[in-house]
N, C-alpha and C positions, 0 to 999 in steps of 0.2 A: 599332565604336570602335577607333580607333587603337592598335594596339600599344606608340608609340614616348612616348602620354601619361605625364605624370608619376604617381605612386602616388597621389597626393592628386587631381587629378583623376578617376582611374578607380576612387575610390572614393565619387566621390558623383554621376561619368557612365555608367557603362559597367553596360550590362545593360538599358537601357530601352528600351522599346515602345511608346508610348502609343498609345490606344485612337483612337476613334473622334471623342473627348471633350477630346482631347489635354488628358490632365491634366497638372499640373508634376511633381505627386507620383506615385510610382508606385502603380498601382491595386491593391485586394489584391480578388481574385478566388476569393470563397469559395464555390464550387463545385463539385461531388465528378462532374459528366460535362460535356459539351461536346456541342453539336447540330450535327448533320450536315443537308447540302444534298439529300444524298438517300441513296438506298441504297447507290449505285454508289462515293459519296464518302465513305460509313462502310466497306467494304472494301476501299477503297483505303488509308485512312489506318489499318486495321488489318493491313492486310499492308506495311506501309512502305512505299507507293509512293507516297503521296502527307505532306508533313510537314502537323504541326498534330495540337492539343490533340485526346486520343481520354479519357481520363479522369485524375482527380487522384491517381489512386495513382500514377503515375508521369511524368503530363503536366499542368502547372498552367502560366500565365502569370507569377503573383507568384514560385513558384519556380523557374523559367528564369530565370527576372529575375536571381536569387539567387546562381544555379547560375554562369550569364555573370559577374558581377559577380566575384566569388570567384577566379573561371578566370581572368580579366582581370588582377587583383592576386597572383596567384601564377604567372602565366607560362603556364597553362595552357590546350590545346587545348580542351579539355570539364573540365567537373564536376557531379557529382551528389551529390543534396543525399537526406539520410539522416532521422530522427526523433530522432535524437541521436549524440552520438560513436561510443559502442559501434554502435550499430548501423550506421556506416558502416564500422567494423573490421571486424564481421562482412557485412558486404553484400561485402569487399575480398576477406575469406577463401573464403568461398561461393564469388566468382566466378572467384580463382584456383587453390581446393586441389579434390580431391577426394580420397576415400577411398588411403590407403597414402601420399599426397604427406606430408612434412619442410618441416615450418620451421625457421629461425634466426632467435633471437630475443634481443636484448640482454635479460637478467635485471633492470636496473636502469630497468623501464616499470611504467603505472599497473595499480595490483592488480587490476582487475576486468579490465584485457586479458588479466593471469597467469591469472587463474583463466576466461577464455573458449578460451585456446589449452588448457590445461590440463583441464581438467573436462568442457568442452562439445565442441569441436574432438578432444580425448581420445575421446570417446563413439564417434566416426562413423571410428576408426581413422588419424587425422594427429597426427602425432607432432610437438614444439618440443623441440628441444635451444635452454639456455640461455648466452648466454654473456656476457664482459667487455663493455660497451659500446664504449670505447676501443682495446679490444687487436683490430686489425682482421687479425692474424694468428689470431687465434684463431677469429674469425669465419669466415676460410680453412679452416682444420681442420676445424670441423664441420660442414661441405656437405657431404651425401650423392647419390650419384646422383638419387636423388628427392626432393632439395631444390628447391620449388618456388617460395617466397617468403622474403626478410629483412626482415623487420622490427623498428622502433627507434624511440628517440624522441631527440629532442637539443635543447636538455638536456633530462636523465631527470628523470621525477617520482621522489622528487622529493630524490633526491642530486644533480640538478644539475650532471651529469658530460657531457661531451660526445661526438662521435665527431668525426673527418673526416670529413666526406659525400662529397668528392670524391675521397680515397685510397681509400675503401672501392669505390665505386661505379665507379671505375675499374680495380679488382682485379677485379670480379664484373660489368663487361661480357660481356669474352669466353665467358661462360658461361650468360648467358639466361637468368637470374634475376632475375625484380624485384623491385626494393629497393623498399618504403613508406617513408614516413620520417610519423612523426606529427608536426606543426608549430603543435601545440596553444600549447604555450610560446611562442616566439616569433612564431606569425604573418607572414604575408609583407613587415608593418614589418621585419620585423627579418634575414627569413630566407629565402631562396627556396630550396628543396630541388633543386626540378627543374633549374634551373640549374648546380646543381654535380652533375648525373648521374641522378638516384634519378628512380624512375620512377614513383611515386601518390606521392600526398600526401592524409593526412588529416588531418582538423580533426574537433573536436571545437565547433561551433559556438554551443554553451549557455555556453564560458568568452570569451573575449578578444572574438569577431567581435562577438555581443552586446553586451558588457561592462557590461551591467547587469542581471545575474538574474535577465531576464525570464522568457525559453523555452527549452527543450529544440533540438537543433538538431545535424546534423553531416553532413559533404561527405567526398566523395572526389573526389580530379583526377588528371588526368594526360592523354595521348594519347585524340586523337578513339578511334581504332580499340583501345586499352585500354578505356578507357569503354562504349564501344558493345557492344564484343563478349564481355566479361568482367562487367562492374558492373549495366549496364544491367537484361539479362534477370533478376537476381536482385531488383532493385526492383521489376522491371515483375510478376515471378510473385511475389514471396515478401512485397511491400508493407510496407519500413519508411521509411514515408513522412514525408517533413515536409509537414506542414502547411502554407497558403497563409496564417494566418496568423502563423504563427512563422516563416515567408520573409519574411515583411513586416516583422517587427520585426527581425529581419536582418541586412534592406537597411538599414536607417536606423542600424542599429547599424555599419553596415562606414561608410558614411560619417563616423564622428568615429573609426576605426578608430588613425588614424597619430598624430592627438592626444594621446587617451589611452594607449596604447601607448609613447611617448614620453613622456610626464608620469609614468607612472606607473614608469617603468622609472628615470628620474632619481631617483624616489623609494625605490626599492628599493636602489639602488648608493650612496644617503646611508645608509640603513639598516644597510647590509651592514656600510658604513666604519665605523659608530659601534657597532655589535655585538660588532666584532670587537676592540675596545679595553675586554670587557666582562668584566672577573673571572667571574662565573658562565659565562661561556661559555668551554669547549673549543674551539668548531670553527665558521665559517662558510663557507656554499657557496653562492657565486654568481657567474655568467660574467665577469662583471664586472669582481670583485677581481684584484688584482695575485697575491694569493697564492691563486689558486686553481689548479690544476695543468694546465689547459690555457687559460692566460690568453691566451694568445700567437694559440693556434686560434680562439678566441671571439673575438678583438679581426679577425683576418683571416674568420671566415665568418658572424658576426652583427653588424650596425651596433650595436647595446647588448646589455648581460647580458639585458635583461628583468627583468621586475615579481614574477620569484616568485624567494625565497630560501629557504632552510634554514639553521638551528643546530642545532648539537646542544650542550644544556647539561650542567652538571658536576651529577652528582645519579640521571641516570636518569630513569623513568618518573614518580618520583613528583616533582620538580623540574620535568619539561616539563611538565607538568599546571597546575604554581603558574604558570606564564609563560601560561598559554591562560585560567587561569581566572583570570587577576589584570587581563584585558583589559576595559574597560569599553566600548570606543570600534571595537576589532576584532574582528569577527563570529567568533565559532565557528563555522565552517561550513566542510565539505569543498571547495566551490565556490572555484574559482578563476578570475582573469581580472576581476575587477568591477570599479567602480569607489569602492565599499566595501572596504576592505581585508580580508580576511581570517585567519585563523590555525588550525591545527589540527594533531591529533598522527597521523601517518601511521599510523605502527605499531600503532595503535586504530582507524583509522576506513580513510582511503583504501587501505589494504595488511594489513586486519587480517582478509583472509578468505583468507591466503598462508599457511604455516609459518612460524614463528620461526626457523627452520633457513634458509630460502628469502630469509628479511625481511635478514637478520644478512650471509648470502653479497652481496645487496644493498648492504649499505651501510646499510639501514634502523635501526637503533638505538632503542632506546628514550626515549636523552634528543634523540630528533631533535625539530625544530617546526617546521612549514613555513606561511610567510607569503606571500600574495599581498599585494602594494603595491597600493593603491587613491590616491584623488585629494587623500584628508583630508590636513591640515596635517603636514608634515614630524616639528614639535615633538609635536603631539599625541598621532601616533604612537610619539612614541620614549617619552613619558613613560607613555602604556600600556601598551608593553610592559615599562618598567620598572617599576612596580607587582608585577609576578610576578615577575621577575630580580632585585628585591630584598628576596625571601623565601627564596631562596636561600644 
């Protein structure tokens, strides 16, 4: 498939194969081995000399399909495809850290990364120092000799704070570190990491790629010879496999990818506007707004805010609660990216297995609430969440 296709295009072309059968649709191949022509052609394809499907823990048709298509719309040489987001972080950690190696890591990413660098990656003796997302001198200070990887998220879950991707990534060239950038929020609608330096890229492909709550799901990208020599062997031996049929809902999911993505991100930037004109509300965070502190950088390295916003209401823990539980129409649920709009209170659910000491240095707050925009009527929304914000 063409490199030079449009985004909309190589989201409903790019990655096919059709069979024998030349379907239109692509085939979902469920699977778990692959039948060799002979003995000499099962050792060949297990010692790499010969390409083609050897089994579904690491070689399926539906998810190459997936894998291509993904790599296509993010810029990318190769990508592989994971059982869900966590499990692409850690399939990225495995293949880059080993024992006594340093990470750098923005403090202001999703709690269960905090607690996989911290708790689990902790165990096997790799150490994360944490830092400012934004202050990319600070991110300079704490590289150590045996800094082996940076990683971030932009915008952060879920303060919604940015970095430069290409000031930072141009700082940490000359030094042979690579930079992850997680691109969960924005998606390659909005945001191509690789392009502006950074070297993987993951997704978390259960929120936005889907966009409908279907399946579990997550990829890593970047360089053939990244991939290959780094990502690969940790799939191929350690099996945090997606599924051939959660590649399949996907695929179909990345095709209305720039749609929704776009619809629903208009819908979050009316939201944000009308929020922020809201007596019970302190604070609004989202790329988007004019008054958000790096509007300027958001407007030059994402085409929109994006669909997911934050407030933080006047009141506390027990004020953001009335605005989640006065929701008739917006899902309580952690899950973000749908086409359901969502709500939920970080500092209890998605970052409530951090310190409150950890959450606070964050950004994370008590009267925080963090909303993913879905598809539902502009008006409906606003009057459900006013329901809570006028108990306040």
């Amino acid at each position: 498939m063409k490199s030079d296709l449009s985004l909309e295009t190589l989201a409903v072309r790019a990655g096919i194969e059709r069979s024998q059968f030349q379907e239109h649709s692509e085939a979902m191949y469920l699977t778990s081995s692959f039948v060799f022509g002979s003995a000499a052609q099962a050792a060949a394809r297990f010692s790499n000399q010969e390409p083609g499907n050897i089994y579904s823990r690491f070689t399926n048709p539906t998810v190459t399909a997936f894998e291509k298509r993904l790599a296509a719309l993010e810029g990318a040489e190769m990508g592989l495809a994971t059982a869900s987001g966590m499990a692409a972080i850690l399939a990225c950690a495995m293949g880059l850290l080993k024992a006594g190696d340093h990470i750098v890591a923005s403090r202001s990413i999703f709690g269960a990364t905090i607690v996989l660098f911290n708790n689990l990656l902790g165990k096997f003796g790799i150490e994360t120092t944490w830092v400012e997302l934004s202050d990319i001198d600070a991110w300079m200070r704490a590289i150590q000799p045996n800094t082996r990887m940076l990683y971030l998220e932009t915008p952060s879950n879920p303060t919604m704070e940015l970095v430069d991707i290409a000031a930072l990534t141009e700082r940490i060239r000359p030094l042979g570190i690579p930079v992850v950038v997680d691109n969960c929020f924005c998606t390659p609608v909005l945001q191509r990491p690789l392009s502006l330096g950074a070297d993987i890229v993951i997704h978390s492909a259960t929120k936005f790629l889907d966009g409908q709550g279907r399946v579990l799901g997550g990829a890593v990208l970047g360089s053939t010879q990244m991939i290959q020599e780094k990502i690969l062997p940790v799939l191929r031996t350690a099996g945090p496999t997606l599924s051939a049929f959660n590649a399949w809902v996907l695929l179909k999911g990345l095709e209305t990818l720039q749609l929704r993505v776009e619809a629903q991100s208009a819908r979050a930037l009316a939201l944000a506007h009308w929020l922020e004109g809201h007596p019970a509300i302190e604070r609004v965070l989202h790329p988007g707004l004019p008054s958000h502190p790096q509007y300027e950088l958001a407007c030059r390295q994402q085409s929109a805010g994006g669909s997911v916003l934050s407030f933080i209401v006047r009141g506390g823990r027990e004020a953001a609660w009335k605005v989640v539980d006065g929701c008739q129409i917006i899902s309580i649920t952690a899950n973000l990216g749908d086409t359901k709009s969502t709500i939920t209170h970080p500092a209890t659910t998605t970052h409530g297995r951090i310190s409150q000491e950890e959450r606070e240095r964050a950004g994370i707050v008590e009267g925080m609430v963090r909303v993913s925009a879905g598809l539902e009527g502009l008006e409906d929304l606003k009057n459900d969440l006013s329901r809570g914000l006028s108990q306040i």
